[in-house]
C-alpha positions as CSV (number, residue, x, y, z in Angstrom):
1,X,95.6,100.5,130.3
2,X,94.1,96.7,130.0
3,X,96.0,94.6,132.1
4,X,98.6,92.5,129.9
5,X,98.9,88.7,129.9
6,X,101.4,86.9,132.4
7,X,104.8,87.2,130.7
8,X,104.2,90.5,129.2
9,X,105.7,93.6,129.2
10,X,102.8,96.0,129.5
11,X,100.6,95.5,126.1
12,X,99.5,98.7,125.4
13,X,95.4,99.8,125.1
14,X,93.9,98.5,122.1
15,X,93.0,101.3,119.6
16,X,89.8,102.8,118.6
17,X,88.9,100.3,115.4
18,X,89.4,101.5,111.8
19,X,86.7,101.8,109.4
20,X,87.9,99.6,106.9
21,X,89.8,96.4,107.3
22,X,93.5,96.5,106.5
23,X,96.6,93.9,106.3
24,X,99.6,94.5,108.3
25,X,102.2,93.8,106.1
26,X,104.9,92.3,107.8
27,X,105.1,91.0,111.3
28,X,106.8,88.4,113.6
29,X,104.5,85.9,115.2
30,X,107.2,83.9,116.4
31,X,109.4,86.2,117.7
32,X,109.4,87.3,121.3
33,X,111.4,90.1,122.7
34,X,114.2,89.5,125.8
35,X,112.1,88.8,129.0
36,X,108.6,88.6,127.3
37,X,106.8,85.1,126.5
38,X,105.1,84.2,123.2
39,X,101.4,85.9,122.3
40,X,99.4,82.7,121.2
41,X,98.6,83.2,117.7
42,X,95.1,82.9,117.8
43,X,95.1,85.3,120.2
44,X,97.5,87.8,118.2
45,X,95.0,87.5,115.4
46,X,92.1,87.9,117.6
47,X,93.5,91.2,119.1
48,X,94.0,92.1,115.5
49,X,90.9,91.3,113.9
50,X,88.6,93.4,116.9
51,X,90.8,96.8,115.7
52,X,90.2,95.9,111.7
53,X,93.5,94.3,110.9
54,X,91.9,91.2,109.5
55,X,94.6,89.7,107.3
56,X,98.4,89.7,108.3
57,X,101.7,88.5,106.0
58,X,103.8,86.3,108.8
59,X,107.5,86.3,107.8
60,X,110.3,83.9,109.3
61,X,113.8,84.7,108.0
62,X,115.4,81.9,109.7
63,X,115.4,78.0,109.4
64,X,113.6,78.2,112.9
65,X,111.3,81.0,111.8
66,X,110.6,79.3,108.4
67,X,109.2,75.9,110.1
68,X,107.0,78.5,112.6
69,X,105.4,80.2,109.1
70,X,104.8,77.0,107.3
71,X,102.7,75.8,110.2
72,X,100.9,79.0,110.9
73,X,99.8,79.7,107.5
74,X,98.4,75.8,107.2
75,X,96.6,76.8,110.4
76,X,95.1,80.0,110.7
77,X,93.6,81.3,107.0
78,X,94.0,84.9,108.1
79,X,98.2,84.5,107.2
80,X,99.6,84.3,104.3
81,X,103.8,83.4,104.5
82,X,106.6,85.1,103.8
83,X,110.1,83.1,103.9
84,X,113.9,83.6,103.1
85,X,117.0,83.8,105.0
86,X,117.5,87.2,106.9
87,X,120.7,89.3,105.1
88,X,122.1,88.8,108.8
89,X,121.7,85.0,109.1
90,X,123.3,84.3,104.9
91,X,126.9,85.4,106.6
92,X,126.0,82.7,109.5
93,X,125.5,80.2,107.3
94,X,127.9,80.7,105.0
95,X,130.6,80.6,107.3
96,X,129.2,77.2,109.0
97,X,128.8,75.3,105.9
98,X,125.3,75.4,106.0
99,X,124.2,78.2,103.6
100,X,123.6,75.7,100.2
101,X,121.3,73.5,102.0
102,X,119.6,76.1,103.9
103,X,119.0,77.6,100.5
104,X,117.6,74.4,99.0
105,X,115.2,74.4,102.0
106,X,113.9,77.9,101.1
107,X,113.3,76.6,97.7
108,X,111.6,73.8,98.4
109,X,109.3,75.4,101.1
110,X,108.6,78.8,98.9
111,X,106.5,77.1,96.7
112,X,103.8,76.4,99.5
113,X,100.8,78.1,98.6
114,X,100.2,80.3,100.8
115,X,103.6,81.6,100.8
116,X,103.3,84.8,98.4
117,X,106.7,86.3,99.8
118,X,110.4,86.3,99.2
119,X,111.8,88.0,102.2
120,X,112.6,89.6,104.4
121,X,115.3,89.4,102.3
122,X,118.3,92.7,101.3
123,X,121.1,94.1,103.0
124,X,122.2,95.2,106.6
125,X,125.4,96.5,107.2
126,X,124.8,97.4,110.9
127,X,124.8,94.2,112.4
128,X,127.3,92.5,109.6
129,X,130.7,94.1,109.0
130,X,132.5,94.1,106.3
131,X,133.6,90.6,105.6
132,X,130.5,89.5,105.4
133,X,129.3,92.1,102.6
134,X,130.2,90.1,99.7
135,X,128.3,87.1,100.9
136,X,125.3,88.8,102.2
137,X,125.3,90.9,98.5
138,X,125.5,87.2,97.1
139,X,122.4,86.0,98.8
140,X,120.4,89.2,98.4
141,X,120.4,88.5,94.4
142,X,119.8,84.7,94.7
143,X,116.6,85.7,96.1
144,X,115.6,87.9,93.7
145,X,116.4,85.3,91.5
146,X,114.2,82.8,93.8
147,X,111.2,85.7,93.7
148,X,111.3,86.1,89.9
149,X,111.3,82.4,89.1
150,X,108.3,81.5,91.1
151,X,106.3,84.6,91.0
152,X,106.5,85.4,94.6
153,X,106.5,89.0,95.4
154,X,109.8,90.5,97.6
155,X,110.1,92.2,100.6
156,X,113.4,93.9,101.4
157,X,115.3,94.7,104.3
158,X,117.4,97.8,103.9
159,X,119.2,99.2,106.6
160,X,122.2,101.6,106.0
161,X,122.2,100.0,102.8
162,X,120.0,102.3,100.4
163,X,122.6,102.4,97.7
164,X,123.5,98.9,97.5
165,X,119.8,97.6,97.7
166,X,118.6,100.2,94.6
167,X,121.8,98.9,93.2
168,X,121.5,95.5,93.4
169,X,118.1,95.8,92.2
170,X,118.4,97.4,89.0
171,X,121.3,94.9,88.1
172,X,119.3,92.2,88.8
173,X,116.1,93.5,87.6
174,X,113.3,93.4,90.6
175,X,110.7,91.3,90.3
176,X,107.1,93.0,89.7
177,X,106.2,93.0,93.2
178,X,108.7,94.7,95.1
179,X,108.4,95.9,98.3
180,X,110.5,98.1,100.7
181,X,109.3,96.5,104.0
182,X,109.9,99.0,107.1
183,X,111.1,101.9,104.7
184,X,113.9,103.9,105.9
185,X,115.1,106.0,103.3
186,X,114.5,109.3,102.8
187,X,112.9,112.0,100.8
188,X,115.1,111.2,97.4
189,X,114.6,107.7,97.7
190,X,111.4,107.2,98.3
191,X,110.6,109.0,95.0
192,X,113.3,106.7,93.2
193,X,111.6,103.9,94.3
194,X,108.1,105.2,93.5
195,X,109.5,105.4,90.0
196,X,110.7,102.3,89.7
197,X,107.1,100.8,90.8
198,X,107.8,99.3,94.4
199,X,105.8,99.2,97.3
200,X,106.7,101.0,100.6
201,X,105.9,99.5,103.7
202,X,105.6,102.3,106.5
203,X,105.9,100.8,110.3
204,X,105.4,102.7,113.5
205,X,108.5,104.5,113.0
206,X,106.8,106.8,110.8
207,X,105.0,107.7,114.3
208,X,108.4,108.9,115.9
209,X,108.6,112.4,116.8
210,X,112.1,112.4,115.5
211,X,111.2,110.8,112.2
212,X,110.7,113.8,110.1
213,X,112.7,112.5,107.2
214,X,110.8,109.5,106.8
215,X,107.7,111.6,107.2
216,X,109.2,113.4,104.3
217,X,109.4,110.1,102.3
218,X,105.8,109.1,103.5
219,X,104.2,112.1,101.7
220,X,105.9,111.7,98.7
221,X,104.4,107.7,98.5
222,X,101.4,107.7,96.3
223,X,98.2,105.4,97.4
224,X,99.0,103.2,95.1
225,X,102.3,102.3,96.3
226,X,101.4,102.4,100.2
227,X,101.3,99.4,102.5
228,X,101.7,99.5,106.3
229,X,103.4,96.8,108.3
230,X,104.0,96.4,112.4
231,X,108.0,94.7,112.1
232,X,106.0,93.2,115.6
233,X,107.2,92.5,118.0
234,X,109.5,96.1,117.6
235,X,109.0,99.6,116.3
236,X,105.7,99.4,118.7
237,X,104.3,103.3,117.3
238,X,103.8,106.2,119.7
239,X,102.3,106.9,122.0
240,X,103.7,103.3,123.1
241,X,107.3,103.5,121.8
242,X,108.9,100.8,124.0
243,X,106.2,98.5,124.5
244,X,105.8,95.0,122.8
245,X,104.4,95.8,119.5
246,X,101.5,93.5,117.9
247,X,99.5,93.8,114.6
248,X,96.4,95.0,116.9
249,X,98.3,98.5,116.8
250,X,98.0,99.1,113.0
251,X,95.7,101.6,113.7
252,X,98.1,103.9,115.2
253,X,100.4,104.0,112.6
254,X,97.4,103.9,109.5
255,X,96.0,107.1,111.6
256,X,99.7,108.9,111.4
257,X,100.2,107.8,107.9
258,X,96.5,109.8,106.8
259,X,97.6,112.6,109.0
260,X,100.4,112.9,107.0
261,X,98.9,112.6,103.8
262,X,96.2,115.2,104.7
263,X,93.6,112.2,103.5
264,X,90.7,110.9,105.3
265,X,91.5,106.9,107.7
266,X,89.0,105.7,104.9
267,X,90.9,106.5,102.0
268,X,94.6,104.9,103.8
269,X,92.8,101.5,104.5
270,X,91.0,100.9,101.0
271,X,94.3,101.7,99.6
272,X,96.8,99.5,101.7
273,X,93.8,96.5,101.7
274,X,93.6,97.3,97.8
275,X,97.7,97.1,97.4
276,X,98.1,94.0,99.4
277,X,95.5,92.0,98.0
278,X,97.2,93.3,94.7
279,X,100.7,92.2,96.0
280,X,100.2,89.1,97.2
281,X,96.7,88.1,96.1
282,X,93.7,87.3,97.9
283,X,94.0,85.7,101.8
284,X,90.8,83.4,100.8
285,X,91.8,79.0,100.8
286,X,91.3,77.9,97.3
């Protein structure tokens, strides 16, 4: 093990480097777990781009978050943004008063650029119970609504909400870039969601050695509707479960994900490099 920076739990070993430069999909530059201080983002990137994760989608899904993302995708050309309000923070909101102008700020801020991304956006019923369903159901379709009418694409949040989210989205009508950040479902809904044209987002999870469902899902995921993603700083991939997770571990997961599609590491990166840039376009200034 490399020793780890003051304030951190143990970063794990960097991986051997990938042949072909990839994006991670969706991490957390701003968040920190309990008891760990915050990796400088030049470094993060730096740590990334030494392993072949060159390019990196940065999401904030709060008010906090949102300013953090603004500024770090003005700074640093390898992000690009994604922004909305997390389906856990729309009940907060809503019950302080603050949910209408919060919304207004998402507006105004998601037409930046180099924000490409409405989300994390969906649904969570573990954290929120049920009396904040209908509110967190409300917001869900006003982003869809946000992603369609500024062609951004959408990332979703979906946990122990698969009905509801596949739901929601057919009544809605998802916009033409959809994708299923952190995918959780299983066998049946992965290929429901392959038919309807989104984008599954695979994180270390899919490393778990209890995960065999979503290895399931994972080989039923065409190329062509691949992407990888860190969630950083959790779902850190095995052999480092428990660690502080960072987009420099990509690798990892990109090597499990080719293991479990019986194709060569080659073939994974050109095809989750080729989906992103298809997604959200290229990560070049204009």
């Amino acid at each position: 093990m490399t020793p780890a920076p003051s304030g951190h739990r143990g970063l794990p070993e960097a991986p051997d480097p990938l042949p072909i430069d990839v994006v991670d999909n969706h991490t957390h530059l701003d968040i920190t777990r309990e008891g760990d201080e915050p990796l400088d983002v030049a470094e993060a990137i730096a740590r990334a781009r030494a392993v072949g994760v060159t390019r990196l989608v940065q999401v904030g899904c709060d008010l906090d978050g949102i300013d953090f993302t603004m500024d770090a995708v003005d700074r640093h050309p390898e992000l690009l943004g994604g922004i909305a309000l997390h389906p856990n923070e729309v009940p907060r909101l809503a019950a302080s008063g603050e949910l209408d102008d919060a919304y207004a700020e998402v507006e105004r801020l998601a037409a930046h650029e180099r924000v490409r991304v409405i989300g994390e956006t969906g649904l969570d019923y573990y954290r929120t119970g049920p009396e904040g369903v209908d509110v967190q159901q409300d917001g869900f379709r006003w982003h869809i609504d946000l992603a369609k009418r500024l062609g951004k694409a959408l990332q979703i949040h979906d946990r122990d909400a698969h009905e509801d989210v596949l739901r929601i989205l057919a009544e809605e009508g998802a916009p033409d870039r959809t994708v299923l950040h952190c995918f959780s479902g299983d066998l049946t809904m992965a290929r429901e969601c392959v038919e309807r044209g989104y984008l599954l987002s695979f994180a270390g999870t899919v490393t778990f050695k209890n995960a065999r469902g979503l290895r399931d899902a994972l080989s039923a995921t065409p190329l062509e509707n691949l992407l990888v993603e860190t969630d950083a700083p959790y779902l850190t991939p095995s052999p480092h479960r428990g660690a502080t997770n960072a987009s420099y571990l990509v690798p990892l997961t990109v090597r499990a994900i080719a293991g479990v599609l019986n194709v060569d590491v080659p073939t994974v990166c050109r095809a989750v490099s080729e989906n992103a840039e298809r997604v959200y376009g290229s990560w070049d200034r204009v």
